[in-house]
N, C-alpha and C positions, 0 to 999 in steps of 0.2 A: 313634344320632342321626347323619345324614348333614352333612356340612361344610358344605350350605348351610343345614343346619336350625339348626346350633350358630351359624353365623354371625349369620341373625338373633334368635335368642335371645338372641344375648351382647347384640347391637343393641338389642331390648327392655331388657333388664335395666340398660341405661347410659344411655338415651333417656329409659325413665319416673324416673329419678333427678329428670327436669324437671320431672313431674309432684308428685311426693313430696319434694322438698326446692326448690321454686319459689320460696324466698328467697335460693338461691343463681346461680339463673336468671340477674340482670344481670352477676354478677363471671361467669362463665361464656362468656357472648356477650360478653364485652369480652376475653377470652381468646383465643377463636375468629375474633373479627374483627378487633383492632388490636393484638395484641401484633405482627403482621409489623412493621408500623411502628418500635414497637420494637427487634425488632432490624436494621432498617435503617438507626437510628439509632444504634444502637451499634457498627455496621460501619464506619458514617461517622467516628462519636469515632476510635474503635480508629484508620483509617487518617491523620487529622488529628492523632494523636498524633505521626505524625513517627518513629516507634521500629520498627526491621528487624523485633523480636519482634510486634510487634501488625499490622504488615503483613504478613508472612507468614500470620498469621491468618487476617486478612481475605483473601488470596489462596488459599488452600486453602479456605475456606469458599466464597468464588463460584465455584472450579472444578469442586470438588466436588456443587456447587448444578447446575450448568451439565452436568456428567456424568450426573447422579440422572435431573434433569429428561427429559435423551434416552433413557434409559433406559427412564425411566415410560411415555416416548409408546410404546418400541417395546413395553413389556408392554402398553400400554393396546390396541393392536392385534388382541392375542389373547385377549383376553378385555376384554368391558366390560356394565356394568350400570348403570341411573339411581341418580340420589342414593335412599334409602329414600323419602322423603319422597313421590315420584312411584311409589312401589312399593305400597308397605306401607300401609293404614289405621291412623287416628289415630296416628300421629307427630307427637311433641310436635320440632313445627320453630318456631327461635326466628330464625331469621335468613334474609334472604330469599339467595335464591339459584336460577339458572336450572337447566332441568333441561338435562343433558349424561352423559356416563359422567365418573361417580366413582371410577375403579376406573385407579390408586391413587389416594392422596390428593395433590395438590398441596402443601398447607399443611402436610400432614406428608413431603413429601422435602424442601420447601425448608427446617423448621426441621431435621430427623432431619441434612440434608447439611450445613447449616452449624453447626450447635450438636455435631456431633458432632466437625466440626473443631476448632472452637475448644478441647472437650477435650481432644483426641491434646495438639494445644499447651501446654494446662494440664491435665493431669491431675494432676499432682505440685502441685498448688494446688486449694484446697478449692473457689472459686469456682469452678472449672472442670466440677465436677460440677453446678454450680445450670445450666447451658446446658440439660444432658440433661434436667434435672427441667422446664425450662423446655418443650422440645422435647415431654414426654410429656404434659404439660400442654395444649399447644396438639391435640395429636393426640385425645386423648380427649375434648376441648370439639367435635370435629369431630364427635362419635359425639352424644355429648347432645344439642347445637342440633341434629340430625337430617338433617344431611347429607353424613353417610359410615357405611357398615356399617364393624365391625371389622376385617373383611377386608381395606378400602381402606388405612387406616392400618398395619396391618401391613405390608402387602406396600411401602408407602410409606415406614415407617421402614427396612425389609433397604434398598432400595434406598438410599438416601439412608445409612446407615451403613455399607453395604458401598464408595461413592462417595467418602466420607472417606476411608476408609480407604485406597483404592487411590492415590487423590492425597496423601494423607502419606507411602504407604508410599514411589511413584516419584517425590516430591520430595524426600524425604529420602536416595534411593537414586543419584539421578542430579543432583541441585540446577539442574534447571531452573525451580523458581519463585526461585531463589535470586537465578539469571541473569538473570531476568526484572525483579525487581527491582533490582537494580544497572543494568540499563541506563534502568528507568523512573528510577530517584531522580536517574542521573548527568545525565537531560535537566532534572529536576526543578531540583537544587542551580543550572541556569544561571539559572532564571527565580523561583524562590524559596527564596534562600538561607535556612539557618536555622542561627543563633549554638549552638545548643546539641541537636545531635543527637544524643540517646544511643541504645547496642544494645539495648536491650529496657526490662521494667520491671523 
């Protein structure tokens, strides 16, 4: 079987899931389409926290968001395909969505890039692993609602964990978000002092 043939295979096989377990159809589409929200709002708690440890977080997670992203457009250059859904007959599509190249996934570099940072930061803490589960979660609702082959998502997650990883590995290597931070909080502390700022949780 040839890699475009196993790819939409695998695409069937995850797609008609929608067909065959259709009571799980809305927690699915609510996966796929508002978990972002989520965690944009957990980006926001985390940097409102006030604490170096949960800002550095959140700053490796948007850099690394901000790297994937560039990255995607220059893969998406050299190769691109429509969502399935404009391909394929009967795809069980659950969400609406314009036709463009899918190739990678968006949805899956922006969680794979920032959920994978917040790992590196928490891994030695259990929660740190619910990000990734969160991240494969949102990726695989991409595949069922019917609009992204496996292919996208994959090639969506390397990019977006390899993005992490380069931004943890050269800020912990060189402490330029370190720097970055200390000059943003030292403008910060003139215009909103805070009585009780701790180093992390």
């Amino acid at each position: 079987m040839s890699l475009p043939q196993l790819n939409i295979e695998m695409f069937r096989g995850i797609n008609d899931l929608g067909k065959q377990l259709s009571f799980l159809n809305p927690s699915v589409v609510f996966i796929a389409e508002y978990t972002i929200y989520l965690l944009a709002a957990s980006m926001l708690l985390f940097w409102f926290t006030r604490t170096t440890a949960n800002r550095m977080m959140v700053l490796q997670g948007g850099f690394a968001f901000i790297l994937a992203e560039l990255l995607g457009k220059a893969v998406g250059m050299f190769h691109s395909h429509h969502q399935p859904f404009a391909e394929l007959p009967h795809v069980s599509k659950l969400i609406d969505h314009s036709i463009n190249n899918s190739f990678p996934s968006d949805h899956t570099i922006l969680f794979f890039s920032i959920c994978a940072s917040f790992w590196l930061m928490r891994k030695k803490t259990g929660w740190g692993w619910l990000w990734l589960v969160l991240a494969g979660c949102v990726a695989l609702s991409r595949v069922w609602v019917g609009v992204h082959y496996p292919v996208d998502i994959a090639v969506g997650a390397m990019i977006g964990i390899f993005s992490a990883v380069l931004v943890y590995w050269s800020s912990t290597r060189f402490a330029w978000l370190s720097r970055l931070l200390d000059v943003y909080e030292s403008v910060e502390r003139r215009i909103l002092p805070a009585s009780n700022k701790s180093k992390g949780l």
